[in-house]
N, C-alpha and C positions, 0 to 999 in steps of 0.2 A: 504494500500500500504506500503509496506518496506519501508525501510530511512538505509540511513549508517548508520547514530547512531545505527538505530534497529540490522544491521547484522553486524558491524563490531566496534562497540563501540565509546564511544566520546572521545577518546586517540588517538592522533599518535605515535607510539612509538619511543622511546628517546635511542640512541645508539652511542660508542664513535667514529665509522668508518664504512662507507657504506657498507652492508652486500652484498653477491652475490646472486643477483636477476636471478631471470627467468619469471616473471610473470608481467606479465604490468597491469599499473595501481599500485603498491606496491609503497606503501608511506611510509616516515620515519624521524625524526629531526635527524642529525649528532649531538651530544652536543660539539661536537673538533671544527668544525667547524660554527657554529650558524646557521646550512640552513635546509629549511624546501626541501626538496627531492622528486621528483615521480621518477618511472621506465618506460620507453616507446621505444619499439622496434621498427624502421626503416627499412622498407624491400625496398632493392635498387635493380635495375637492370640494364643492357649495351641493349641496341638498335641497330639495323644498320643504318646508318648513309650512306653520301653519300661517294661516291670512289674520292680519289685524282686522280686529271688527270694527273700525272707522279711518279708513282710506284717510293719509294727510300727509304733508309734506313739511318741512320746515322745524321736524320736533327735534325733541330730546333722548338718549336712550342709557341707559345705566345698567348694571348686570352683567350674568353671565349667559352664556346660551341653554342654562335650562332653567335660568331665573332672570329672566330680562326684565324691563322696564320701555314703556314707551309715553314720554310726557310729553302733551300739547300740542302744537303746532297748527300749519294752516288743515282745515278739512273745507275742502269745496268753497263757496265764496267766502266762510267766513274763520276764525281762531277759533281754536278748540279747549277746553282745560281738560277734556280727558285723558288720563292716565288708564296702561292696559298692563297687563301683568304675563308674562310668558312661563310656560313652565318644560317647556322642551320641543312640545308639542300644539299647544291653544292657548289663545289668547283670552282675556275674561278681564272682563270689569275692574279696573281700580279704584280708589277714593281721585275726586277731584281736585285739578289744581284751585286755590284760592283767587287766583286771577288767571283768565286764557293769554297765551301768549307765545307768538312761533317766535323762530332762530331762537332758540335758546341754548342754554346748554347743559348736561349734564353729567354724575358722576356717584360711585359710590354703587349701593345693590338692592334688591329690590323690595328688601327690609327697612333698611338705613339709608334712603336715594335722597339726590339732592341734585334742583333744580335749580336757574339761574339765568340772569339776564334776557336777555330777548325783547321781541317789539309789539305793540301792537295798545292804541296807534302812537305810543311813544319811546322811547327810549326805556329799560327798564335796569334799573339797578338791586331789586329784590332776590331774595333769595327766600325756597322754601325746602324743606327738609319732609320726606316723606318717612314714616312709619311701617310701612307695608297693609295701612289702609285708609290713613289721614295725613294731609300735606299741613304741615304749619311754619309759621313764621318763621325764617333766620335771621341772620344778620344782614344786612345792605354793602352789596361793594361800594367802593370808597366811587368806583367811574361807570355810570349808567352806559351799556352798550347791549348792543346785537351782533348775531354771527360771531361767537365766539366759539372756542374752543375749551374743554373742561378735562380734566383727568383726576384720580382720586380714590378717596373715599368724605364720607359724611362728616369727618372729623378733622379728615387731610386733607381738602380739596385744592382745585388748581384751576384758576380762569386765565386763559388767557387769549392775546390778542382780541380780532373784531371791528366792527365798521367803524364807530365812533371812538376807539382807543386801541388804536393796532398797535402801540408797544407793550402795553404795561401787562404786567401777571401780578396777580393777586392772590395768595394764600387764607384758605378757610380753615379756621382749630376747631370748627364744632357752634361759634357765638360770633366773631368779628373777623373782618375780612383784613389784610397788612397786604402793603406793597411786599411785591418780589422783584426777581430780576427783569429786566426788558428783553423782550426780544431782537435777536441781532437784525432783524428783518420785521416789522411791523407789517401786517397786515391782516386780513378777515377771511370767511368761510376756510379755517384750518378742520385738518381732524386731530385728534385727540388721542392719548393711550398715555398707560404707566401710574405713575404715581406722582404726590407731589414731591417726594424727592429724587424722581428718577424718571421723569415724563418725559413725552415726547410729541412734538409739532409735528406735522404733517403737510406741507401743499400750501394752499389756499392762495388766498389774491384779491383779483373783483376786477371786473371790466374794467379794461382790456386783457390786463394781466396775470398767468397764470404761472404760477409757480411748481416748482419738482423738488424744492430744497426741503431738510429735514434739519429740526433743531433741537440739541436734547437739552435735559434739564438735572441741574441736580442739588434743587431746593435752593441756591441761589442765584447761580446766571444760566446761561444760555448758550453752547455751542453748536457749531456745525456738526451733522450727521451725512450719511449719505444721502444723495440723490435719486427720490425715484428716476424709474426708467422715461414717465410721463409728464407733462405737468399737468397737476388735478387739483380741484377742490371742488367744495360744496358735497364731499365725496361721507361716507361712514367710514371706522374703525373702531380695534380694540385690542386687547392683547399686552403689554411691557414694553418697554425702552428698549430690551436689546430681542422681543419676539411678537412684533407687530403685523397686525394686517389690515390693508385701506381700500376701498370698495367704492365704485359706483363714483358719483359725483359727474364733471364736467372738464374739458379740457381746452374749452375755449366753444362760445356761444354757436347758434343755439342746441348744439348736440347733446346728449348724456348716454355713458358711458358707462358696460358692465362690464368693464375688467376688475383684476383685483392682483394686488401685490403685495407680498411679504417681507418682512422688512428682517434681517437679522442680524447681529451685531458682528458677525466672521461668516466665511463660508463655509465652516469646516465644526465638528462637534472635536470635544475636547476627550479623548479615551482617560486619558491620564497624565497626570504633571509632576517628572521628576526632578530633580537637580543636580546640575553639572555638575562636577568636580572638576 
């Protein structure tokens, strides 16, 4: 019977920056970085899922994919405060928002959710905090905006960018909302993921302009990430800082778009991490 030693030697090869793989299973030591390496391709796919029982555009959504949320937004000519509650499969009924109001944003789960900013027909700087069946007051961000982005949770939250205040981020503890770091790029219709000390921007823009850039975060400023392959916004997301995925949106009027991209912090899964001698 063969053995790897027999067909492929008792070396793993020693190289100063991970090479561009295609072939799974291809193993490698980085010597810049002391890690011993494999290559493993991940094939993903989108499902159908169940139908929201009030068709709208422009909301909120929070959660996981067997505990989602979906808060507000436009339905047909008019806002909505409806809140719907996912559990893998259907949708059903949640407690109402306290005010209707699309582009908003949201974060957190579908116990402890929390909603934010958005229009309708004004600027809104409100925040309200869901239960998992009553929406109630929070605290007010410091800068009334729409089209914003949110990542979080109900006690950690993270707003940022937006139409009316495309730099600034603001942190939620659970009562009051504190500046954060600005974005190196200001602008609106971004998506969202991660946490507030480890979030991540996504896209966004606004006529004319549509952006590909990606910004992380980590609880006080703001770097460059990679570059989607597209420029998008107005798109969804969800997912961590370094295992994101962004969906749908626009990449310049009046078209929309069902692609989807995954974002991840290397190409390569880490097997194990020794040190040099």
């Amino acid at each position: 019977m063969s053995t790897y030693y027999g067909t492929k030697g008792q070396k793993v090869q020693g190289i100063a920056s991970d090479p561009s793989v295609s072939q799974e299973g291809q193993v490698w030591y980085n010597t810049t970085t002391s890690a011993l390496k494999v290559f493993k391709n991940f094939t993903n796919a989108w499902a159908t899922g169940g139908n929201l029982a009030t068709a709208r555009q422009a909301l909120a959504g929070a959660g996981t994919q067997t505990a989602a949320l979906a808060i507000g937004g436009n339905a047909g000519p008019g806002v909505t405060t409806a809140t719907e509650e996912y559990d893998g499969s259907t949708w059903t009924a949640g407690g109402n928002l306290t005010t209707a109001r699309s582009y908003l944003a949201g974060c957190g789960t579908q116990t402890a959710g929390l909603g934010f900013g958005g229009y309708q027909p004004t600027f809104f700087n409100a925040t309200e905090e869901y239960d998992g069946s009553t929406w109630t007051a929070g605290g007010n961000m410091a800068t009334a905006r729409d089209r914003l982005a949110g990542a979080g949770t109900q006690t950690a939250g993270l707003a940022f960018g937006g139409r009316t205040a495309v730099s600034p981020t603001e942190e939620y503890n659970g009562s009051t909302w504190a500046a954060g770091g600005n974005l190196i790029t200001g602008r609106g219709y971004m998506m969202g993921a991660g946490t507030q000390t480890a979030g991540l921007g996504i896209g966004g823009g606004g006529d004319p302009t549509y952006f590909k850039m990606t910004e992380n975060y980590n609880g006080t400023s703001w770097t460059a990430g990679a570059n989607m392959n597209i420029n998008r916004q107005k798109g969804g997301s969800g997912g961590t800082q370094t295992s994101a995925v962004t969906f749908g949106g626009n990449s310049g009027p009046p078209t929309e778009i069902a692609s989807t991209e995954e974002y991840n912090a290397g190409t390569v899964t880490v097997a194990a991490t020794v040190t040099q001698s």
